[in-house]
Backbone and ligand atoms as CSV (ligand in chain L), in Angstrom:
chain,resi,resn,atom,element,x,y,z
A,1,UNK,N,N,0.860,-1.203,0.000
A,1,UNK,CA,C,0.000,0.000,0.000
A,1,UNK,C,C,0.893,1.249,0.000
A,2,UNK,N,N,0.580,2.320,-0.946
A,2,UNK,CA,C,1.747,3.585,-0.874
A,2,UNK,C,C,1.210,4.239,0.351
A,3,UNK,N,N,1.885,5.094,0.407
A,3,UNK,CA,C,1.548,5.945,1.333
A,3,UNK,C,C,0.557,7.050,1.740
A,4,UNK,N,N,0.045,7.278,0.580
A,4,UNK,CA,C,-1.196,7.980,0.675
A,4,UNK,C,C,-2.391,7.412,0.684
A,5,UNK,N,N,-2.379,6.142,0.240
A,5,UNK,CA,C,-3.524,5.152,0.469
A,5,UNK,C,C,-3.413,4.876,2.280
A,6,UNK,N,N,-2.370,4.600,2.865
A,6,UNK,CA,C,-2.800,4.724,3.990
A,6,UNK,C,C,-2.674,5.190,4.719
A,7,UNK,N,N,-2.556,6.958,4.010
A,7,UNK,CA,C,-2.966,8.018,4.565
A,7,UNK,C,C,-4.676,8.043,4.629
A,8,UNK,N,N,-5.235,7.743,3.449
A,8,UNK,CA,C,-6.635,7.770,3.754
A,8,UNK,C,C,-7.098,7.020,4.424
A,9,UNK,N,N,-6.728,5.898,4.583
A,9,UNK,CA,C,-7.192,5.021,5.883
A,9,UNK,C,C,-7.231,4.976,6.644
A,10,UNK,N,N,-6.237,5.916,7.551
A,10,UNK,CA,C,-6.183,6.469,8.747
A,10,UNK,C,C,-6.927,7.557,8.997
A,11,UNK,N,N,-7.210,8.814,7.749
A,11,UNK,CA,C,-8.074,9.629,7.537
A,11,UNK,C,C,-9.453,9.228,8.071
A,12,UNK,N,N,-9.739,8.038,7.796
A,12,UNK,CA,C,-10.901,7.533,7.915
A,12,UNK,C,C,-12.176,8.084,7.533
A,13,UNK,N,N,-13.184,7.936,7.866
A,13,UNK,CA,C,-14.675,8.382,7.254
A,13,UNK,C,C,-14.950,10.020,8.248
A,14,UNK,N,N,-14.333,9.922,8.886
A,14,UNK,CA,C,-14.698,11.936,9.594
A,14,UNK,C,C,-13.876,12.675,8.656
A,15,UNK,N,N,-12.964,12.311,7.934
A,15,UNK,CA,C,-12.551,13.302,6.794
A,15,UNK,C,C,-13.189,13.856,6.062
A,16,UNK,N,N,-13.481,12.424,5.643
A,16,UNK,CA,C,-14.613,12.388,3.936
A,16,UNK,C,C,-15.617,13.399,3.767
A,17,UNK,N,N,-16.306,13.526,4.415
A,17,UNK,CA,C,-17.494,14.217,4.298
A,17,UNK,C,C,-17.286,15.755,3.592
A,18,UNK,N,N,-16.259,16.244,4.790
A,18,UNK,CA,C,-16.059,17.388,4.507
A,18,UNK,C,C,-14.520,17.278,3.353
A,19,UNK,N,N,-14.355,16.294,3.039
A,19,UNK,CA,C,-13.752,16.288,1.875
A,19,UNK,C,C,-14.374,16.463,0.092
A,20,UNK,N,N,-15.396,15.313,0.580
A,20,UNK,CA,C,-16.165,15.530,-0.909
A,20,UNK,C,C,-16.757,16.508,-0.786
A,21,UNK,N,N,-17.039,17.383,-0.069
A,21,UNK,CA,C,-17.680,18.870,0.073
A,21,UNK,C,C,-17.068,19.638,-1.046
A,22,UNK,N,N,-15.404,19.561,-0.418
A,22,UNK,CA,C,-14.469,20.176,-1.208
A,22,UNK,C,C,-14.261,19.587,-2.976
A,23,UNK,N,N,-14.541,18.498,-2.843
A,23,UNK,CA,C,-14.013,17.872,-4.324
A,23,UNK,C,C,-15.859,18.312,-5.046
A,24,UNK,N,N,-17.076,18.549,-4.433
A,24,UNK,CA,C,-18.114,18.955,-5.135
A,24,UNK,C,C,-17.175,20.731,-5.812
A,25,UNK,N,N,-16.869,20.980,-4.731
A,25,UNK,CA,C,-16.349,22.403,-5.092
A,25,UNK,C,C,-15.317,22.567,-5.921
A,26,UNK,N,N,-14.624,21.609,-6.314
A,26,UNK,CA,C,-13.623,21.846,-7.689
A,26,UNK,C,C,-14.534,21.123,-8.525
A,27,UNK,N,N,-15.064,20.593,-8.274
A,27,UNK,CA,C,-16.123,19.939,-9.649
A,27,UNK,C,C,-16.951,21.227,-10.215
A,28,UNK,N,N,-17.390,22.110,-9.491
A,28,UNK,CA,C,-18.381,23.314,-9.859
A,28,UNK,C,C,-17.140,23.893,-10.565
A,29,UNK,N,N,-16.407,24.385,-9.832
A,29,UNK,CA,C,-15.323,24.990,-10.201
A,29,UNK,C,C,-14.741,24.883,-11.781
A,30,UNK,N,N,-14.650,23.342,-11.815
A,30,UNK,CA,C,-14.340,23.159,-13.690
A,30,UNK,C,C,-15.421,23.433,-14.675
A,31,UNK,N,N,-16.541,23.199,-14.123
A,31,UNK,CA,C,-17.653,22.964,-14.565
A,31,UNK,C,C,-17.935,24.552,-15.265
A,32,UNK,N,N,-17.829,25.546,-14.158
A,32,UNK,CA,C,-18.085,26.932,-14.125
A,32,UNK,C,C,-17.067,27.635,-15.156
A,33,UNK,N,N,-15.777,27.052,-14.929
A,33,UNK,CA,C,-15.009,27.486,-16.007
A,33,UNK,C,C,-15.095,26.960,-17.412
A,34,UNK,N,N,-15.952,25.481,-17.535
A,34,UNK,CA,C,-16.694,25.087,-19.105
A,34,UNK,C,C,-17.856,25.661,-19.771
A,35,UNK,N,N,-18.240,26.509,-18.826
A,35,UNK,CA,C,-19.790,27.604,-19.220
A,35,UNK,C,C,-18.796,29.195,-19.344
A,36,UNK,N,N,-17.897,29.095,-18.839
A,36,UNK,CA,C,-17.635,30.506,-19.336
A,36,UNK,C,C,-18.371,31.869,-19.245
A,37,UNK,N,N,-19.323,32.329,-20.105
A,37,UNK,CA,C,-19.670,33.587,-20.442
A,37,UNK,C,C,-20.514,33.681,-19.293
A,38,UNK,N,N,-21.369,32.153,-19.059
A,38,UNK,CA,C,-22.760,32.256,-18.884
A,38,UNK,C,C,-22.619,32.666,-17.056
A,39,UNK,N,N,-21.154,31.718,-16.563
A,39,UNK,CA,C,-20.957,32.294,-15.122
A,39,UNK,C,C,-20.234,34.024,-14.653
A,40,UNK,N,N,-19.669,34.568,-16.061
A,40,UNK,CA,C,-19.238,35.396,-15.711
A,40,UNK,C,C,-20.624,36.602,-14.920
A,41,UNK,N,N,-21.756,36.370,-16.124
A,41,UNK,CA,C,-22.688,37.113,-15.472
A,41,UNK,C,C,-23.072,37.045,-14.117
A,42,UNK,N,N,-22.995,35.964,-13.155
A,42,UNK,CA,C,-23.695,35.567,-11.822
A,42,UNK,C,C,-22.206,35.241,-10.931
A,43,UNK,N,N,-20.985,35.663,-11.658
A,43,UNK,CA,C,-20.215,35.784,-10.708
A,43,UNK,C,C,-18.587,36.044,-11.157
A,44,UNK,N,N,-18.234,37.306,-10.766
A,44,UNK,CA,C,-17.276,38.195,-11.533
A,44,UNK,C,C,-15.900,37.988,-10.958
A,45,UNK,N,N,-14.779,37.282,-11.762
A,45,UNK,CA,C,-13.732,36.892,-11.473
A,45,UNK,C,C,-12.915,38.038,-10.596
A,46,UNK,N,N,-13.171,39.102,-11.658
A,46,UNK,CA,C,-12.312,39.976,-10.679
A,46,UNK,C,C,-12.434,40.982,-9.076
A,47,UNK,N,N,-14.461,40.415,-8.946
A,47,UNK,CA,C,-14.787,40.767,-7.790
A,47,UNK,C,C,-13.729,39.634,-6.665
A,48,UNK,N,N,-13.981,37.880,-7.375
A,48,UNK,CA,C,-13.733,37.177,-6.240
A,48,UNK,C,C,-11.707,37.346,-6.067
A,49,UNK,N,N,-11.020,37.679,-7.050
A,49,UNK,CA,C,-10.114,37.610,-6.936
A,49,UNK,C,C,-9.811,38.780,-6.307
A,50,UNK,N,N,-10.433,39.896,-5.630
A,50,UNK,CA,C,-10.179,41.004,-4.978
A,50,UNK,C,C,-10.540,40.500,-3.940
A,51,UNK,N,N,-11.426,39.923,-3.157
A,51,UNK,CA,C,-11.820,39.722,-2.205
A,51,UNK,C,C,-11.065,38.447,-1.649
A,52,UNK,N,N,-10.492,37.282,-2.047
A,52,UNK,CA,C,-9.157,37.020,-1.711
A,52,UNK,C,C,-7.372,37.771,-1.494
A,53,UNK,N,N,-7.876,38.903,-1.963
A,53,UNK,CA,C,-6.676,39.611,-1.784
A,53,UNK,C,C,-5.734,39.434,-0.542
A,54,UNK,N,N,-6.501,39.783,0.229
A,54,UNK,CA,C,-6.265,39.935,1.771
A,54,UNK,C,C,-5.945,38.390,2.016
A,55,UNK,N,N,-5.902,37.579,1.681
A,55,UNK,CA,C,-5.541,36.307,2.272
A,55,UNK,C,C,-4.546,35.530,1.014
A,56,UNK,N,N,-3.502,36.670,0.557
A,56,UNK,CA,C,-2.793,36.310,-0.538
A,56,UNK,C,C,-1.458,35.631,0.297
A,57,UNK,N,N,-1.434,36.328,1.150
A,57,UNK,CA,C,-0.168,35.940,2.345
A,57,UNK,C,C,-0.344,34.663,2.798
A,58,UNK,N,N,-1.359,34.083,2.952
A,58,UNK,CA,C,-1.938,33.327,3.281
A,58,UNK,C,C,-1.494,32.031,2.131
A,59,UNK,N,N,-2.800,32.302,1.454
A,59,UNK,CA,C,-2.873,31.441,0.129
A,59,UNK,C,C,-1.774,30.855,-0.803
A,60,UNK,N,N,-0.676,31.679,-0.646
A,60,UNK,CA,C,0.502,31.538,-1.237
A,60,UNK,C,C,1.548,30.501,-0.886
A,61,UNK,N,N,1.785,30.396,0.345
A,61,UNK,CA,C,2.071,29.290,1.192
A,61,UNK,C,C,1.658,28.266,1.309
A,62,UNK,N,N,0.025,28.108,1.370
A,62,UNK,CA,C,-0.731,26.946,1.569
A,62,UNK,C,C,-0.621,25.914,0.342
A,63,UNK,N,N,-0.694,26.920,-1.091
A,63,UNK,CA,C,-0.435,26.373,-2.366
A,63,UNK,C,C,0.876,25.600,-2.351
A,64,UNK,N,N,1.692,26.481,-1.993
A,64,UNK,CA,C,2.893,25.947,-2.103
A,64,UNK,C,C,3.265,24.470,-1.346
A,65,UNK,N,N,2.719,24.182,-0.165
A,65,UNK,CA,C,2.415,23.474,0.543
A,65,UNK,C,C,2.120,22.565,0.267
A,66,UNK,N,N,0.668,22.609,-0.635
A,66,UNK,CA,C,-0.097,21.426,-1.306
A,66,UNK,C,C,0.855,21.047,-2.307
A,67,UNK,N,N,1.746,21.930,-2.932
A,67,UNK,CA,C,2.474,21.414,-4.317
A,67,UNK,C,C,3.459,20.737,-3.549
A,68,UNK,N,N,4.064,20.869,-2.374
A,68,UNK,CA,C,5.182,19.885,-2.232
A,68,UNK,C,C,4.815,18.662,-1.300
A,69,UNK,N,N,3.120,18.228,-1.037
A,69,UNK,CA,C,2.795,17.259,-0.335
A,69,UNK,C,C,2.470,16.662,-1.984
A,70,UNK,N,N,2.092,16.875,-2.644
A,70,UNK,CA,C,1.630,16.414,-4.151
A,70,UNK,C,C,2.909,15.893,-4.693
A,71,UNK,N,N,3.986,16.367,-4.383
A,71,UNK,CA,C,5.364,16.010,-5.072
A,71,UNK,C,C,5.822,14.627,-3.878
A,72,UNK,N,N,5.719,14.950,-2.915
A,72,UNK,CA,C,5.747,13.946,-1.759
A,72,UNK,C,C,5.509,12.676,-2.140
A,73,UNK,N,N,4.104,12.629,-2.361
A,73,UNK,CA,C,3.290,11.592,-3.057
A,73,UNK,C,C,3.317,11.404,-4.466
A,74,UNK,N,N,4.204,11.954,-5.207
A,74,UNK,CA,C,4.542,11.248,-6.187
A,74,UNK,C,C,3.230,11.484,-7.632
A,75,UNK,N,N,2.394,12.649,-6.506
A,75,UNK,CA,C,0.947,13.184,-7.670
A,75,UNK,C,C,1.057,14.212,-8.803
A,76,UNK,N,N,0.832,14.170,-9.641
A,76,UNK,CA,C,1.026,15.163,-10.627
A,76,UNK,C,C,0.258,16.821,-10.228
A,77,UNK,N,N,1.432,17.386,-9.614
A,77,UNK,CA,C,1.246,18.672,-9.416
A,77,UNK,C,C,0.536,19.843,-10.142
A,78,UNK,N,N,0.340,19.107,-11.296
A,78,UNK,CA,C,-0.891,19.947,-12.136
A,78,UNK,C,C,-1.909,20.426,-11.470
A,79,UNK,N,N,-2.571,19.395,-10.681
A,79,UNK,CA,C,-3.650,19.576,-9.847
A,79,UNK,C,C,-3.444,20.349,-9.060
A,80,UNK,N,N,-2.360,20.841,-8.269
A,80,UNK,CA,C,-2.506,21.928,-7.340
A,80,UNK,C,C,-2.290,22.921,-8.720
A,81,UNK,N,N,-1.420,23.266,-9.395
A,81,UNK,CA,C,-1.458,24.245,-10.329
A,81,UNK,C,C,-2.950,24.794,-11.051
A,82,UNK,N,N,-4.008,24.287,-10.806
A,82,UNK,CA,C,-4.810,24.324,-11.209
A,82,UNK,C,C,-6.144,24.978,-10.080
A,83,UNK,N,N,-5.654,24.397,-8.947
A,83,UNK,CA,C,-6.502,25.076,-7.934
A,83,UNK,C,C,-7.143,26.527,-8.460
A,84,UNK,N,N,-8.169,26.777,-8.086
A,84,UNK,CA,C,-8.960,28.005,-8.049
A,84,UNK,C,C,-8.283,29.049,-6.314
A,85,UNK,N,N,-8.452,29.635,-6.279
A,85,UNK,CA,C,-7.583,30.490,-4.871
A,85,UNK,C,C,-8.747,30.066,-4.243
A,86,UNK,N,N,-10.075,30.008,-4.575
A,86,UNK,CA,C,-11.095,29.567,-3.753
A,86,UNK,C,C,-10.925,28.479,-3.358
A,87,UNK,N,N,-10.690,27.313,-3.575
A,87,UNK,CA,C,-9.958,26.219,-3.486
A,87,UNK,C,C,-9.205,26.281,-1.923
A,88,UNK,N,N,-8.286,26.776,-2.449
A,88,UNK,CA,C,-6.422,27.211,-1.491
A,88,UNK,C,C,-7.046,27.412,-0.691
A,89,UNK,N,N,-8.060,28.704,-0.764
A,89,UNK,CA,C,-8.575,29.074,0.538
A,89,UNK,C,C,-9.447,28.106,1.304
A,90,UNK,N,N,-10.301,27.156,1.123
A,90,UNK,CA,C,-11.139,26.395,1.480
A,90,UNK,C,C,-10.232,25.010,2.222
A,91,UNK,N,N,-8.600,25.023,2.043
A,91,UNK,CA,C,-8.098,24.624,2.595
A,91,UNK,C,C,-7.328,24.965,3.985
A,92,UNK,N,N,-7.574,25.941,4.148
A,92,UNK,CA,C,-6.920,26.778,5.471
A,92,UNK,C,C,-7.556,26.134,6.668
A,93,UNK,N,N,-6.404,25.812,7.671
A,93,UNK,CA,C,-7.074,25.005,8.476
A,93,UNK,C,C,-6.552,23.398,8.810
A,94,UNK,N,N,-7.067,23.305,7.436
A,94,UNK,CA,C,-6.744,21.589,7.480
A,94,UNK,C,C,-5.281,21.167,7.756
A,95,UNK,N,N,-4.933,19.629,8.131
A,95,UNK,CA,C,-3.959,19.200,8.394
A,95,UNK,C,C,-3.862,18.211,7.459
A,96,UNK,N,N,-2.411,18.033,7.501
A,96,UNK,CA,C,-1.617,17.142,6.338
A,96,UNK,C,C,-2.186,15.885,5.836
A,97,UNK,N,N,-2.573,14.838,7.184
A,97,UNK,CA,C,-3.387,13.768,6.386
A,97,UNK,C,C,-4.543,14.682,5.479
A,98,UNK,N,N,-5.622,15.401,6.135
A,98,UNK,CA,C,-6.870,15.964,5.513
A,98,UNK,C,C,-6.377,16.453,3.892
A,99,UNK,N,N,-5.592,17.375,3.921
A,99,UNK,CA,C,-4.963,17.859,2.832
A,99,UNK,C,C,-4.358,16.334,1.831
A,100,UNK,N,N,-3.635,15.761,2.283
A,100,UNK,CA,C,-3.129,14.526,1.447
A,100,UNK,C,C,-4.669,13.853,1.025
A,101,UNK,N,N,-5.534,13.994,1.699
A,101,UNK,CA,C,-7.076,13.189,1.351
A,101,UNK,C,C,-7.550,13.751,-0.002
A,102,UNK,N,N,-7.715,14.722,0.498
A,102,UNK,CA,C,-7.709,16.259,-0.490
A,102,UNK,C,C,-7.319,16.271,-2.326
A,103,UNK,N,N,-6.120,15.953,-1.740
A,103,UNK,CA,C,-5.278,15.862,-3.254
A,103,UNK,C,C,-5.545,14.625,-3.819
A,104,UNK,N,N,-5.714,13.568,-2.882
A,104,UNK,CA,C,-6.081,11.795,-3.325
A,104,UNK,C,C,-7.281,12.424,-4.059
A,105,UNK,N,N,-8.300,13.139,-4.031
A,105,UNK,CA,C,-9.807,12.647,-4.450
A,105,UNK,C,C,-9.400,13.731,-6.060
A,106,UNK,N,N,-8.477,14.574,-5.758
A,106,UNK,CA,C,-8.266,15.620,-7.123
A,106,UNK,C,C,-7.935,14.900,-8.259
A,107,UNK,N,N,-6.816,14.240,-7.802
A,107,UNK,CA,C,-6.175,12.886,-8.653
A,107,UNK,C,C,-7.016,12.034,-9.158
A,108,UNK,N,N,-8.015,11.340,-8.372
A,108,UNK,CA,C,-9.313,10.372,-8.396
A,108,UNK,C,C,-10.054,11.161,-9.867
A,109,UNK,N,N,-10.326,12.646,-9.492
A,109,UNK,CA,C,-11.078,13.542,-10.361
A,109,UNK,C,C,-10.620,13.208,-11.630
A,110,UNK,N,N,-9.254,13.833,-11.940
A,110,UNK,CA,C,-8.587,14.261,-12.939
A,110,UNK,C,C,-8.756,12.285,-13.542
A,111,UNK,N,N,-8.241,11.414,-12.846
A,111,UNK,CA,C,-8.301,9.915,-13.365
A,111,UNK,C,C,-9.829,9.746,-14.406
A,112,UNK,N,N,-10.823,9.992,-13.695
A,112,UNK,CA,C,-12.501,9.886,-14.109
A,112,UNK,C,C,-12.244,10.797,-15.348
A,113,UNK,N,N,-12.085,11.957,-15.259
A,113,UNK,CA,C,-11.708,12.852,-16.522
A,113,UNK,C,C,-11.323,12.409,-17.174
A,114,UNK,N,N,-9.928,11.200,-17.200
A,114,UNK,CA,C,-9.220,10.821,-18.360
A,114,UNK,C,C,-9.852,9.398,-18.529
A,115,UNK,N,N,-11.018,9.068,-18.226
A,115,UNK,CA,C,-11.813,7.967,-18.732
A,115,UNK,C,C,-10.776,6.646,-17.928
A,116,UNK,N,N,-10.071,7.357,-17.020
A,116,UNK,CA,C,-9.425,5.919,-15.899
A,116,UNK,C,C,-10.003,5.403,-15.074
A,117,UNK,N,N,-10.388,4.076,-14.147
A,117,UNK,CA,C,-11.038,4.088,-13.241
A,117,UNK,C,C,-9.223,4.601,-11.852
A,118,UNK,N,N,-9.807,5.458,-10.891
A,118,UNK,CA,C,-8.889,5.453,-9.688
A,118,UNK,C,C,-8.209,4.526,-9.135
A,119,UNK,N,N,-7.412,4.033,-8.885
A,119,UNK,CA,C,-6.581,3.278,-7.928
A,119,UNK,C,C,-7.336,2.961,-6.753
A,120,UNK,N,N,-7.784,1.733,-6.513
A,120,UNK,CA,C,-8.741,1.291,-5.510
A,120,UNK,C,C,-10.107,0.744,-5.370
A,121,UNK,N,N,-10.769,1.360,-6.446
A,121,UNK,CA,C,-11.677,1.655,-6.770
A,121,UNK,C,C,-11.848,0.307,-7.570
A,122,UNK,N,N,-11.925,-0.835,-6.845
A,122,UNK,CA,C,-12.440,-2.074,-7.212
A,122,UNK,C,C,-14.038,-2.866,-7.431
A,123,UNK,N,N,-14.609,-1.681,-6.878
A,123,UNK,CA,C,-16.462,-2.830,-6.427
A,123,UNK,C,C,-17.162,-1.742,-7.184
A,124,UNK,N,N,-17.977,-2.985,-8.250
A,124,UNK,CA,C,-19.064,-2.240,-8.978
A,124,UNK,C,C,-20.179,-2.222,-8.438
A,125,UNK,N,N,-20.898,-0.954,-8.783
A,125,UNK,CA,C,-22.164,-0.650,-8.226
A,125,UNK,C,C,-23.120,-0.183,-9.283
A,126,UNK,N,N,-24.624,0.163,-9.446
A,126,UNK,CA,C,-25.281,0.296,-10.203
A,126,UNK,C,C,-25.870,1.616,-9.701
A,127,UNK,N,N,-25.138,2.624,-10.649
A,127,UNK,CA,C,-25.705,4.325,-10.292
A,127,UNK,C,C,-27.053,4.475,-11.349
A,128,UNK,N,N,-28.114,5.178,-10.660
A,128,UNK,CA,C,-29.374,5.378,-11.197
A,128,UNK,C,C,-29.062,5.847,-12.689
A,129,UNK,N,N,-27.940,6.909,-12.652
A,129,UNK,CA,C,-27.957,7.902,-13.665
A,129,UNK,C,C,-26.844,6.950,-14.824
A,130,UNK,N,N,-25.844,6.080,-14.109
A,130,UNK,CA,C,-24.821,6.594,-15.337
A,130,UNK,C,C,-24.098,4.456,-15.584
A,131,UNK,N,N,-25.686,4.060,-14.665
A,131,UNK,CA,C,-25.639,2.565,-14.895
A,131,UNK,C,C,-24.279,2.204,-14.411
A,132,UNK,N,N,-23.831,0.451,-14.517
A,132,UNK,CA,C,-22.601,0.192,-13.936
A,132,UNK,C,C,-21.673,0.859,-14.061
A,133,UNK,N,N,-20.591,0.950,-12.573
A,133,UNK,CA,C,-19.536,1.653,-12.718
A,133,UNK,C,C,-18.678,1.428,-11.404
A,134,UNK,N,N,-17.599,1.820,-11.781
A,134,UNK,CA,C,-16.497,1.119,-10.254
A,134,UNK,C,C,-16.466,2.942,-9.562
A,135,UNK,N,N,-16.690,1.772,-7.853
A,135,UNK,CA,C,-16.349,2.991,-7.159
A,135,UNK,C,C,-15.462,2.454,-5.954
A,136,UNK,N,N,-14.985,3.005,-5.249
A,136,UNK,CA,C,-14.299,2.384,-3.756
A,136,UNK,C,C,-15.096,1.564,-2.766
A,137,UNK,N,N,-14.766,0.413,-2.562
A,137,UNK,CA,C,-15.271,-0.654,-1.551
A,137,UNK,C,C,-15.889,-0.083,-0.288
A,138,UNK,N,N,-15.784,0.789,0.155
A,138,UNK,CA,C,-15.418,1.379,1.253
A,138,UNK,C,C,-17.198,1.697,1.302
A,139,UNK,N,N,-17.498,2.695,0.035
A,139,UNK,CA,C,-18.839,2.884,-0.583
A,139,UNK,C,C,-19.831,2.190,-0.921
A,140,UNK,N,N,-19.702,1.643,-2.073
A,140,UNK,CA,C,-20.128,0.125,-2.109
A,140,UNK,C,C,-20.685,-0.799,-0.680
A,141,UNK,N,N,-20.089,-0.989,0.181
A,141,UNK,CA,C,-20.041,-1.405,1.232
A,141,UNK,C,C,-21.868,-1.081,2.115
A,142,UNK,N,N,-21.631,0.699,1.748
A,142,UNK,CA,C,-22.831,1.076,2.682
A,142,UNK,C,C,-24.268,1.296,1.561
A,143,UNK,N,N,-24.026,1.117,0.335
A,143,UNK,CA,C,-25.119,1.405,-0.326
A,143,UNK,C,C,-26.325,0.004,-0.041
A,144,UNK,N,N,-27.625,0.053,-0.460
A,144,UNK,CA,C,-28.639,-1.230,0.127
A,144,UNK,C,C,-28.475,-1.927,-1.311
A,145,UNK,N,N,-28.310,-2.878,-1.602
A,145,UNK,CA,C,-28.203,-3.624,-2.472
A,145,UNK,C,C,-29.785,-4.050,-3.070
A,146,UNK,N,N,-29.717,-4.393,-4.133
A,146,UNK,CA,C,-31.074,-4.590,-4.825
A,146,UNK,C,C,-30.824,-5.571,-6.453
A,147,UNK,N,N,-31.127,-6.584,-6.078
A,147,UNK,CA,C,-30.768,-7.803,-7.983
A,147,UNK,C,C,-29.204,-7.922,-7.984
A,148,UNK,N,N,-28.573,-7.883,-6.335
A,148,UNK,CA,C,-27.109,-8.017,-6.401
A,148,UNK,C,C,-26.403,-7.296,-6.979
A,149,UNK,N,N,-27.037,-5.828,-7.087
A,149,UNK,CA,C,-26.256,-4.778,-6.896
A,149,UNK,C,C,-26.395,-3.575,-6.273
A,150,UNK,N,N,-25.076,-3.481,-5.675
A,150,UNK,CA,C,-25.187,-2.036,-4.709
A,150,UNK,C,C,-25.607,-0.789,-5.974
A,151,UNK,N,N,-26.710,-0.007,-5.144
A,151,UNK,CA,C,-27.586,0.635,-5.734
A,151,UNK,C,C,-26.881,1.988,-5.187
A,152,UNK,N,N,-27.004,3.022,-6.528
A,152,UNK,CA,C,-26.895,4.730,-5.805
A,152,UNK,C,C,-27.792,5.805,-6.677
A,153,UNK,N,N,-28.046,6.595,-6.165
A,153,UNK,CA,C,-28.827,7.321,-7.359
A,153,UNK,C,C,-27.940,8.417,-8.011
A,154,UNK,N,N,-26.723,8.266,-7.229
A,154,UNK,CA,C,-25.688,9.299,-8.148
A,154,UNK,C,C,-24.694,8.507,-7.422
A,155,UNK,N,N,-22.912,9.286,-8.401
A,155,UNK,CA,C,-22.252,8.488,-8.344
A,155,UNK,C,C,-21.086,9.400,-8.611
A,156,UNK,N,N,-19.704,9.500,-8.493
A,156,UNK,CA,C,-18.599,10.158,-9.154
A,156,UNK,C,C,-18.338,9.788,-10.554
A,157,UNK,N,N,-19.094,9.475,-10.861
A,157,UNK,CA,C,-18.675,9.204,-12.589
A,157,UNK,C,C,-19.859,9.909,-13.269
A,158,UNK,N,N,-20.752,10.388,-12.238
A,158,UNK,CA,C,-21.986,11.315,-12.916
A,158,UNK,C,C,-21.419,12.866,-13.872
A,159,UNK,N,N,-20.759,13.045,-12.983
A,159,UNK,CA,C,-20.472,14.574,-14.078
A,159,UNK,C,C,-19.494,14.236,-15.128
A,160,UNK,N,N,-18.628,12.831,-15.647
A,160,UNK,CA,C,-17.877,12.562,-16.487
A,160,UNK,C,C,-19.281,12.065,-17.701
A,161,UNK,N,N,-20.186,10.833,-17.331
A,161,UNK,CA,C,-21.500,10.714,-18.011
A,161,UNK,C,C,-22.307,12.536,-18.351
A,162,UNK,N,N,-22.388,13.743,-17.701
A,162,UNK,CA,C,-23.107,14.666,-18.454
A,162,UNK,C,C,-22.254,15.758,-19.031
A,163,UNK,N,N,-20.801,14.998,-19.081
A,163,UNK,CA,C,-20.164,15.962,-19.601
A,163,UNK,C,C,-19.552,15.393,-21.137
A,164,UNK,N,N,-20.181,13.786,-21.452
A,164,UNK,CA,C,-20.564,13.267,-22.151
A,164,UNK,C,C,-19.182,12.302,-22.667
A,165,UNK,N,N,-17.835,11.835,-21.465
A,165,UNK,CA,C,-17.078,11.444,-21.732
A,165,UNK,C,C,-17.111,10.006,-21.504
A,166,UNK,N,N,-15.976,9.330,-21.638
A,166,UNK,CA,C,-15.883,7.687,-21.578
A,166,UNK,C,C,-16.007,7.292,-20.296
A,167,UNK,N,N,-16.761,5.940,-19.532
A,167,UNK,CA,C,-16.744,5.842,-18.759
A,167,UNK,C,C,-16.416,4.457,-18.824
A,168,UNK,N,N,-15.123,3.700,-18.170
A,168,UNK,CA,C,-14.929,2.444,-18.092
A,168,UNK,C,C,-16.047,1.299,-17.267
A,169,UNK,N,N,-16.437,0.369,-17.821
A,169,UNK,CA,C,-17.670,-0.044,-16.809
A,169,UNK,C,C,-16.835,-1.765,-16.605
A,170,UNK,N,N,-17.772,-1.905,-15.520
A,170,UNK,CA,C,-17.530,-3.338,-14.830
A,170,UNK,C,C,-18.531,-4.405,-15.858
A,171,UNK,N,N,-17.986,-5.651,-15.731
A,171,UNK,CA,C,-18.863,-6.734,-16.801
A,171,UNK,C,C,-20.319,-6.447,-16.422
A,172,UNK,N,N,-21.086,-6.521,-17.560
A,172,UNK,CA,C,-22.735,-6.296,-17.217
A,172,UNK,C,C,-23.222,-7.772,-16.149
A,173,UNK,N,N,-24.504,-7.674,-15.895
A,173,UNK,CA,C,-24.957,-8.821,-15.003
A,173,UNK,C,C,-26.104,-9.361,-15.519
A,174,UNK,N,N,-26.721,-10.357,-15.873
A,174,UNK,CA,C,-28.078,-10.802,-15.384
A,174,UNK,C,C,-28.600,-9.959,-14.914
A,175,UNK,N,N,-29.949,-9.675,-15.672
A,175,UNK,CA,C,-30.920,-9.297,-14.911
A,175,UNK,C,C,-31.142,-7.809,-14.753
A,176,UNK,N,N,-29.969,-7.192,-15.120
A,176,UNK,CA,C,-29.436,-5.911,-14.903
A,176,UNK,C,C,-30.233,-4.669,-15.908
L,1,ZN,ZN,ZN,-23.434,8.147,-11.744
């Protein structure tokens, strides 16, 4: 097991929560920057990048931070290069496992993006929206099962399905 895998394991499930909070929030985040025009109207780059100003002292460090726990782990530092400052900032606070969690689920992201399934991410489940698909055991685990398969009505491979890209799937089933 590398080391950031059992960093998340020790992370355990009080991370998560307020982790995928954060990984919904770089998901808007890309999302917002693929609409372009339509977000500039309902929300003005150069208002929010003024209003981080004041926490540039801040932010600057923390980035830097994330880029050399990302290099640590051996993650492609793109992903912090890519952060939104809203982002950076939404990390203030956190501690190194949380942050290493952090960057695990960015990586996870960017993997789904490139039509990869994640590292780990062994047990198929049956998402309402985007039909079979591998997610982490861990998940799988707590969903109620139904025709012998763990059931979800959404899934992390949902915004790769409406953003209309490849999604690797697990063998179909009976019955399915
Ligand atoms: Zn889905």
């Amino acid at each position: 097991m590398n080391a950031l895998a059992e960093l998340r394991k020790r992370a355990g499930t009080s991370a998560i929560p307020a982790i995928q909070g954060r990984q919904r929030v770089a998901e808007s985040q890309e999302s917002q920057e693929s609409q372009g025009m339509e977000v500039e109207k309902y929300f003005s780059r150069p208002a929010v990048s003024a209003s981080l100003a004041p926490l540039a002292d801040t932010l600057k460090p923390l980035r830097a931070h994330l880029l050399a726990l990302a290099a640590a782990e051996g993650m492609d530092v793109d992903h912090v290069h890519r952060l939104h400052g809203l982002d950076v900032a939404a990390c203030i606070g956190l501690d190194d496992v949380q942050l290493a969690a952090y960057l695990s689920l960015l990586a996870d992201t960017a993997d789904r993006h490139a039509g990869r399934v994640p590292a780990g991410d062994t047990a198929a489940i049956h998402c309402e929206g985007c039909g079979p698909v591998w997610i982490h055991p861990n998940i799988a685990a707590v969903l109620p099962v139904v025709d012998g398969w763990p059931r979800a009505l959404g899934c992390p491979w949902c915004f790769v399905r409406k953003a209309g890209d490849y999604i690797p799937r697990p063998p179909a089933r009976a019955g399915v």
